[in-house]
N, C-alpha and C positions, 0 to 999 in steps of 0.2 A: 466516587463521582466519575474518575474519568474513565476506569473501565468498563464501564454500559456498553459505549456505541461499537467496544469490539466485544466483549462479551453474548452481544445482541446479535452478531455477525449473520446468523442463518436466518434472520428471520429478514435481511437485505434481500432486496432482487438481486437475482445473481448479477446483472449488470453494476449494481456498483461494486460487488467484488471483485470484477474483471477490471474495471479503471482505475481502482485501490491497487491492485497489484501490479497491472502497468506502469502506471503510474509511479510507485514505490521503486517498479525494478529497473525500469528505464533512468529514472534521477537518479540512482544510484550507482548504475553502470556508467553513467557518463561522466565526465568531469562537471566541477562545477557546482556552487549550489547558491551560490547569490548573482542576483541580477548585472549584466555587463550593460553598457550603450548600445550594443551590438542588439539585443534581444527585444523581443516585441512585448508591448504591455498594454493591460485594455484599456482602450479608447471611453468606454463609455460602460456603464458596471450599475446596473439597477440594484439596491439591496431593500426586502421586505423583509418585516417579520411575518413566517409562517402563518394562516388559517388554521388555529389550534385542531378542528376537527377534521383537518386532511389527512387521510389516511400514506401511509409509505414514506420512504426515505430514500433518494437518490440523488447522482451525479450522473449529469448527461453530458457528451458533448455532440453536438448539431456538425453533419456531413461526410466527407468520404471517412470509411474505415478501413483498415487494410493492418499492414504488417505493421508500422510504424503508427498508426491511427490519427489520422488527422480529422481536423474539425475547423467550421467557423466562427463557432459559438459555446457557450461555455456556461452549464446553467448549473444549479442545485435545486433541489426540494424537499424543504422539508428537515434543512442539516444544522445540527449544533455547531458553534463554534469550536468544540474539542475535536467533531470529528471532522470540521474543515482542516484545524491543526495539522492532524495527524498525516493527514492524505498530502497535505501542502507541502511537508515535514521530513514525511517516510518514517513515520513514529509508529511504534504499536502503543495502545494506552498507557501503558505502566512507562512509556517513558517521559511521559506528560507531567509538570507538577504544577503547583502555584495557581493563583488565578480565583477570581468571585467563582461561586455556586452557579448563576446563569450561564457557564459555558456550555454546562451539560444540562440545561434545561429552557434555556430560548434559543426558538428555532428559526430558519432563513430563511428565503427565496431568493437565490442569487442569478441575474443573468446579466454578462458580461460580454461585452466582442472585442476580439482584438483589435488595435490602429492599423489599417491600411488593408490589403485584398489578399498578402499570403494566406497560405494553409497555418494552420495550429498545428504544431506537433507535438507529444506529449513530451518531449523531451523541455520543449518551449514551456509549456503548461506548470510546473511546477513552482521555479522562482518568480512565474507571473502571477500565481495563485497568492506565493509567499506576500508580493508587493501590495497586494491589493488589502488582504489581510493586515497587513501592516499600516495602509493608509486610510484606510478605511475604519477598521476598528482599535484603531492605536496601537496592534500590538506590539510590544516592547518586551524583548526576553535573553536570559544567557543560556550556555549551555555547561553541562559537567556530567562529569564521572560518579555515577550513584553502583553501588553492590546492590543487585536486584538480584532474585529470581528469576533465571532466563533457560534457554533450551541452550544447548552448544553443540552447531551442527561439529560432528565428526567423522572420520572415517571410520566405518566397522569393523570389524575384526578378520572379516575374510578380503578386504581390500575392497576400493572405490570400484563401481562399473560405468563409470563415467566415462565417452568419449572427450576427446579434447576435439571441437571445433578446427575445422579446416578452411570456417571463411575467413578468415583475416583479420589483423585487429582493426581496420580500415569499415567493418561490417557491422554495423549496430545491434546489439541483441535483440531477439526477436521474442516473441512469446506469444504462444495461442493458446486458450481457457476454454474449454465447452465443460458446460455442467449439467446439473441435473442428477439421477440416481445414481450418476458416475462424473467425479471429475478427473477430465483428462486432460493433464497439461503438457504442451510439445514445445521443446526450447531449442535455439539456435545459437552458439556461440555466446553462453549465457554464464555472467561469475559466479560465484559460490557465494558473493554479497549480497547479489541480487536473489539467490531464491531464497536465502535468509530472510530476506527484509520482507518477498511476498508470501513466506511460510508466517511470520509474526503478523503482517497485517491483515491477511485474508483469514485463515485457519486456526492461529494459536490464540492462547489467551494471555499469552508472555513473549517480550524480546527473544529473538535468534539470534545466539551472535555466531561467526562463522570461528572456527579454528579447524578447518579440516586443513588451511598450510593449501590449497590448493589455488595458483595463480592462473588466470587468463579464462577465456570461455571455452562451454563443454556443449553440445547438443545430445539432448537426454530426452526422455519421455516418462511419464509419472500417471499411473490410474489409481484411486484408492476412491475409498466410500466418504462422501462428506460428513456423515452422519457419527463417525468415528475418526473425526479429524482432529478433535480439541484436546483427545484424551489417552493417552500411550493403554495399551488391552484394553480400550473397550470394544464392543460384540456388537456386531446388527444382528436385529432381528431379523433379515433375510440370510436364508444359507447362501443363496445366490450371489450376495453384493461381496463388493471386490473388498480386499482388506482396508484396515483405515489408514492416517497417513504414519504413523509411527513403524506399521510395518511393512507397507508399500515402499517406503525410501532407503530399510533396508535392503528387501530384494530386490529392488528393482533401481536402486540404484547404488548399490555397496554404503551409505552411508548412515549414522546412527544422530538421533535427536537425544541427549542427555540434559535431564533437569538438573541446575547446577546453580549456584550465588556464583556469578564473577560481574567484576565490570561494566557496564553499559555507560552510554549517552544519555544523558535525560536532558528534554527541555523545560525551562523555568517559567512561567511567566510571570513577570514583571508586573506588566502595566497591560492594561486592554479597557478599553471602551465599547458601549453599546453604541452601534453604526446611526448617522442619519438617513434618511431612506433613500437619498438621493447626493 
């Protein structure tokens, strides 16, 4: 059940896999994952069920974009409660458990604004996402240590080609996605937790967990074929297109993806209810 909505991952506008992995890598780069006083929370949160015969499945958010992505507004269409979870979360599916059959098969129209005139930042975005989820549909969950099946990012065997970032730890990680027959990602003083987390959510179809032992941010750049992301040798059918990501991350950045049973996160869920619409 809960693997569809990333298993489904390419058949997403590439816009919601750019905010999935923003999203993912920014909450995880930064401290923090539950709501303080200090933090904004929406004001005002319209929830529908989906128009069964609406085609696509997104997360928008409404105004400036830029490095750090800000917004005013905060919508979905079209999205199951599992794969709100997960993006809320920083979960790849397989760390999802518990919970009725309707998470992955009633769908939502969310738009929400935040209290007062600041900008949204997606750093903001996450535990606000958490809160509303919580209030809205009761959820209720623990977390634990399950042996899964996952990737374990590592170092290769000829050594890391990672720079170590020279902005500061004062500089928030940065990350830029364009897609299409090629995706190209450019990072800025960026952890080894974080592209974990946007390697499992965007790309794989199993958790990352890091053990390459590397501390602090690196700026790196990554091209590979989407098309050959999910799956360690497989071939495009163009001689042309760039390698997939299994072999892209060795060359091009000294490091290796090994499928492996260790430890992970899982979250549980509890308790959840269907939302009232208002």
């Amino acid at each position: 059940m809960i693997d569809s909505a990333v298993r489904n991952h390419k058949m997403l506008p590439l816009i919601v896999v750019l905010w999935i992995a923003v999203a993912a890598l920014v909450a995880l780069a930064a401290s923090g994952g539950a709501q303080t006083s200090n933090e904004p929370s929406f004001e005002v949160a319209t929830i529908k069920p989906s128009n069964p015969n609406a085609p696509g499945t997104g997360l928008n958010i409404q105004g400036q974009v830029g490095l750090n992505i800000q917004g005013r507004q905060f919508s979905t269409h079209n999205t199951t409660l599992n794969f709100l979870i997960q993006f809320a979360y920083g979960l790849n599916a397989r760390q999802l458990a518990g919970g009725p059959a309707w998470l992955d098969t009633d769908k939502y129209d969310i738009v929400a604004k935040p209290e007062g005139d600041t900008s949204l930042t997606m750093r903001q975005l996450r535990p606000m996402v958490q809160k509303l989820l919580e209030d809205r549909f009761k959820l209720a969950y623990h977390r634990e240590q399950r042996e899964l099946s996952v990737y374990a990012l590592v170092i290769g065997k000829d050594g890391s080609r990672l720079k170590k970032s020279e902005s500061g730890p004062t500089v928030l990680p940065g990350l830029q996605i364009k897609g299409g027959r090629t995706v190209t990602i450019s990072a800025t003083n960026y952890p080894m937790i974080g592209l974990a987390a946007m390697l499992q959510m965007s790309y794989l179809d199993r958790p990352v967990v890091d053990h390459t032992g590397l501390v602090g941010g690196y700026d790196f750049d990554l091209s590979f074929s989407p098309d050959q992301a999910s799956q360690p040798g497989a071939l495009s059918d163009d001689p042309n297109a760039p390698p997939g990501l299994f072999t892209a991350i060795q060359e091009q950045l000294g490091l290796k993806l090994e499928a492996v049973r260790a430890p992970a996160e899982v979250l549980v869920v509890d308790h959840v209810e269907k939302p009232s619409e208002n």
